[in-house]
N, C-alpha and C positions, 0 to 999 in steps of 0.2 A: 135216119142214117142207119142202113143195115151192121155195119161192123159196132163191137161193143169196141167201148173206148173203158179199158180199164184204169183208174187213176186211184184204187186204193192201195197200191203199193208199188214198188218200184221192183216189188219181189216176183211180182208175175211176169214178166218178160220169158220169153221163147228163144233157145239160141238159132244164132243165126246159120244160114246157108254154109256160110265158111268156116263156124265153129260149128257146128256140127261134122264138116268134115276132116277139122281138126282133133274131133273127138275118136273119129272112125279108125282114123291112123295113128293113135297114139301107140307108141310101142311100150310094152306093159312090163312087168313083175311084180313079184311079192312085197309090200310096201312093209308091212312088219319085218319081215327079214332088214329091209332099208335098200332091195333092187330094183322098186317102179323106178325106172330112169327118167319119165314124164314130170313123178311128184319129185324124185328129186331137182331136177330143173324148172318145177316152178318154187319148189322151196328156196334155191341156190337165186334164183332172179329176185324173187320176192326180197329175200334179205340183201342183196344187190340194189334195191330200190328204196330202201327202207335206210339203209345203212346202218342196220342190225346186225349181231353174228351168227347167227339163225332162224331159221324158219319152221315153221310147222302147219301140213296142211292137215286142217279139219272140219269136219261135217259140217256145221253152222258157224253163226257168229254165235250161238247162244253158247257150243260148245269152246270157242275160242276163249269168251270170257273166261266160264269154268274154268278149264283150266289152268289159265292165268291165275285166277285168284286163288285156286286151292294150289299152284305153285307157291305165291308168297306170302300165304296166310296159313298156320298151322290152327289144330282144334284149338278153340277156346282165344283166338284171332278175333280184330273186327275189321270192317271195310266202311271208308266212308264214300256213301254214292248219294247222286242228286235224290232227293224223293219221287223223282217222275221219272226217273233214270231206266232204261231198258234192264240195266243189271240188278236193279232194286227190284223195278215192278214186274217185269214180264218177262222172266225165266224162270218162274215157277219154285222160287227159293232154293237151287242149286245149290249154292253155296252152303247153304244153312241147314241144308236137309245128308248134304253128300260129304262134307265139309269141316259140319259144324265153326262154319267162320259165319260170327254175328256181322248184319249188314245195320250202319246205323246213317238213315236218314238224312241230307242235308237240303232245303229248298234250292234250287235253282234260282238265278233272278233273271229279270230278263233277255239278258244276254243266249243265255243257255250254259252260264257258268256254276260252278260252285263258289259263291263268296270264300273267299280264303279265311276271313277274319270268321265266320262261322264254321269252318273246318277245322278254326284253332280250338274255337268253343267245343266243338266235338269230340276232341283226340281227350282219349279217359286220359286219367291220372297213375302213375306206376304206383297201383294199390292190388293188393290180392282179391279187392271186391270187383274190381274189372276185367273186362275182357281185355285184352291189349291191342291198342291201334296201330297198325300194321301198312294198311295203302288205301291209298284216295285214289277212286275211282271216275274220270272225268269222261264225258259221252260228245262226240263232233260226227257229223253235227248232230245237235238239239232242235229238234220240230224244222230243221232246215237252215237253222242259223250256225254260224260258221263261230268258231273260237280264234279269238285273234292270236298271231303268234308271241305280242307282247303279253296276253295272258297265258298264256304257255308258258315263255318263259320262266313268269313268276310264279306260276304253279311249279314250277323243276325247284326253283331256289327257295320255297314252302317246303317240300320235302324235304330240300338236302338239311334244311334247317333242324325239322322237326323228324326226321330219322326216318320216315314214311315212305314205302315205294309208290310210284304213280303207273296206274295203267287209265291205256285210253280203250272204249269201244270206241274202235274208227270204224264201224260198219258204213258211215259213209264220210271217211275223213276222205276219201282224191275228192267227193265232190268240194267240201275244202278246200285240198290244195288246186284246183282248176279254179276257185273263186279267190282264191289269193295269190294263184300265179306263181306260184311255188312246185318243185317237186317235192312229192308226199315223205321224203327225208328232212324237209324244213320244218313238218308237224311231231313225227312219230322219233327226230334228234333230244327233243326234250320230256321223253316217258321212256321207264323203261321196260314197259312192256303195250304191245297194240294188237288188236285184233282187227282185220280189213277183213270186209265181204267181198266175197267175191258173186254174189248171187243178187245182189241188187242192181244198181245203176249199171253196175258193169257188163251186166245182160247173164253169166253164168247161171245151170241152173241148179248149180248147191253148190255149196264149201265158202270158205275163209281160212285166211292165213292168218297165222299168230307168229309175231315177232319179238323178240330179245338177244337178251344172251345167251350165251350156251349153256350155262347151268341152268335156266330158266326152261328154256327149252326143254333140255334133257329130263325137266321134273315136271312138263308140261306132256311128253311123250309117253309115261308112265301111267299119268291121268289119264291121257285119251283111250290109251289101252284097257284101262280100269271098267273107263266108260264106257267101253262099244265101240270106239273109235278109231280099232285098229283096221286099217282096211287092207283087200290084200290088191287086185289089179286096179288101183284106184288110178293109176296114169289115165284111164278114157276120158274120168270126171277133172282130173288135174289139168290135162289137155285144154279143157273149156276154161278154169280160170289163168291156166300161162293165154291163152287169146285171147281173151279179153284184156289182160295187162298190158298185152302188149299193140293193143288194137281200141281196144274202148274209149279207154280213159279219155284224150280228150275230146270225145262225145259228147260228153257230161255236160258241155258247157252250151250243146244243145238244148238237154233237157233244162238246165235254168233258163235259159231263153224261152223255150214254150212257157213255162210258168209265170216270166214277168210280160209274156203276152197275152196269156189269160188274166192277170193280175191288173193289168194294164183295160181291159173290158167288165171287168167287174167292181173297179172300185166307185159306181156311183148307186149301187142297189142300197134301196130303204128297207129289206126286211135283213138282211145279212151284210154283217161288217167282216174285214179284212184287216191281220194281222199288215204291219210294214211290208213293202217292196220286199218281194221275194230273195233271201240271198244266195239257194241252190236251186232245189227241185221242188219245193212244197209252197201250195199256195194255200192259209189258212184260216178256216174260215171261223167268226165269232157271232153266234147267234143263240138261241132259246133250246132247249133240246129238244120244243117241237117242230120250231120251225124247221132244225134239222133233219130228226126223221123225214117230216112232208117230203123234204128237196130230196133225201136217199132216195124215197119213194118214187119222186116223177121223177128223177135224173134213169132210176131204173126203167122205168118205164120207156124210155127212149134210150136206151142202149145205153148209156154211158151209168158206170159203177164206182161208187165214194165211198169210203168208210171215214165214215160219224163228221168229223171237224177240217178234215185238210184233203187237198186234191193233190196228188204225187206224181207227177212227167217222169218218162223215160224211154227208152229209146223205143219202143214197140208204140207210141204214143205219136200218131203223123202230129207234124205245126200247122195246119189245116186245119185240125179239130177245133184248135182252138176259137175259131169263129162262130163253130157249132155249137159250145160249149155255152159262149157267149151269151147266143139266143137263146138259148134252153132257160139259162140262170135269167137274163131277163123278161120270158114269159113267165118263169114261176112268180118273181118277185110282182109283176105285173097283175097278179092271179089273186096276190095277201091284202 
């Protein structure tokens, strides 16, 4: 198969013909000042869809978090997030280094939840030897698995109880709500604060929106400034996530279909096992860490590219491959 079939992330996608030429005509201004008219109209739609009272576009989802959390956490703050949590492990300690807000650890279980009853265990005690726990940090989805809305819910009434704000990285909550059949107001109703990509599934090729209140925001817009993040004709790049909002989303529910059609060809291989029936875009795989490398190795070999444990669909990804995909995995398996 001459074309590479990229499947390590959903972040590589290319915009398209018609977002590209959404990009070309965006009418611009100074976004610092507050006159890109582009980023204000995806801010204004974004919080429109959200049913938050504000929006804020910025550069990453990494940068979305940050600023969320150094909004509700001041020095000497903690944050409780999964221990596998995007916001824990792989932003380079943002918080803690930019911050000084301690992040404190909590397992996930399988779901891709935070047990609540270990979130209790975590929150310190109001003693001058602690830091003070401030907001629980919840990640949708997790490896692909969706948060149900009844633990949402009781994630909001954990909080209200125990004093704690909640933010979500929804880097990929619409794949969420397209799996729950929901608009992504039924997920991000219950936190009060969300960061959405716009650069993944959704096909954009940078930024995320951050959602809340208006005071939230307002102390979110101060951050990004801090950070780098002031931008000034960003309307061209804002261009690309108002279309995809308004055009993507229910794609997405393509991309989990590729995956539970690849899922659907692979679960009878003896050298590599399969997490459950895919519930968005990620099909994952559980095996030896050599057998993994091998399969990085020949899958690269023949065009197609994995990073380590999970194969990740998305729109740039034909539903054709997947028969290719198929053969490939069962010649390797064939091969051990």
């Amino acid at each position: 198969m001459g074309t590479i079939i990229d499947l390590r992330s959903d972040t590589v996608t290319s915009p398209s013909k018609a977002m590209l030429e959404a990009m070309t005509s965006a009418a611009t201004g100074d976004d610092v000042y507050g006159e890109d008219p582009t980023v204000n109209a995806l801010e204004e739609y974004a919080a429109e869809l959200t049913k938050k009272e504000k929006a804020l576009f910025v550069t990453s989802g990494t940068q979305g978090n940050l600023t969320s959390i150094l909004s509700h956490c001041g020095r000497g703050d903690e944050y409780i997030a999964g221990s596998d949590a995007h916001t824990y492990r792989y932003e380079a300690g943002g918080a803690a280094v930019l911050g000084s807000v301690q992040p404190q650890p909590v397992p996930f279980n399988s779901r891709g939840e935070i047990p609540l009853d270990l979130a209790q265990e975590a929150i310190k005690p109001l003693d001058h030897h602690f830091a003070k726990t401030k907001l629980l940090c919840l990640e949708n989805t997790k490896a692909g698995k969706v948060l149900s809305l009844e633990y949402l819910s009781r994630a909001r009434q954990f909080t209200k109880k125990t004093g704690l704000s909640l933010h979500l990285d929804g880097a990929r909550a619409f794949n969420a709500a397209v799996k729950l059949d929901v608009p992504i107001s039924e997920i991000t109703r219950h936190v009060d604060s969300c960061s959405l990509c716009l650069s993944k599934g959704l096909g954009a090729p940078m930024g995320s929106v951050l959602v809340g209140d208006a005071s939230l925001i307002e102390s979110a817009r101060k951050w990004r400034k801090m950070l780098g993040g002031g931008m000034r004709q960003a309307g061209i790049m804002a261009a690309a996530g108002l279309f995809a909002l308004k055009n993507h989303v229910t794609d997405l529910s393509k991309d989990h279909e590729k995956a539970v059609l690849c899922w659907e060809g692979l679960r009878n291989l003896k050298t590599i096992n399969l997490q459950g029936e895919p519930q968005t875009n990620m099909v994952v795989l559980q095996a030896s860490a050599k057998i993994l490398a091998e399969l990085q190795r020949f899958l690269k070999e023949h065009g197609v590219l994995i990073s380590s444990e999970r194969l990740v669909f998305h729109r740039d990804v034909p539903i054709e491959s997947s028969a290719y995909l198929v053969e490939l995995f069962e010649t390797f398996d064939a091969s051990r």
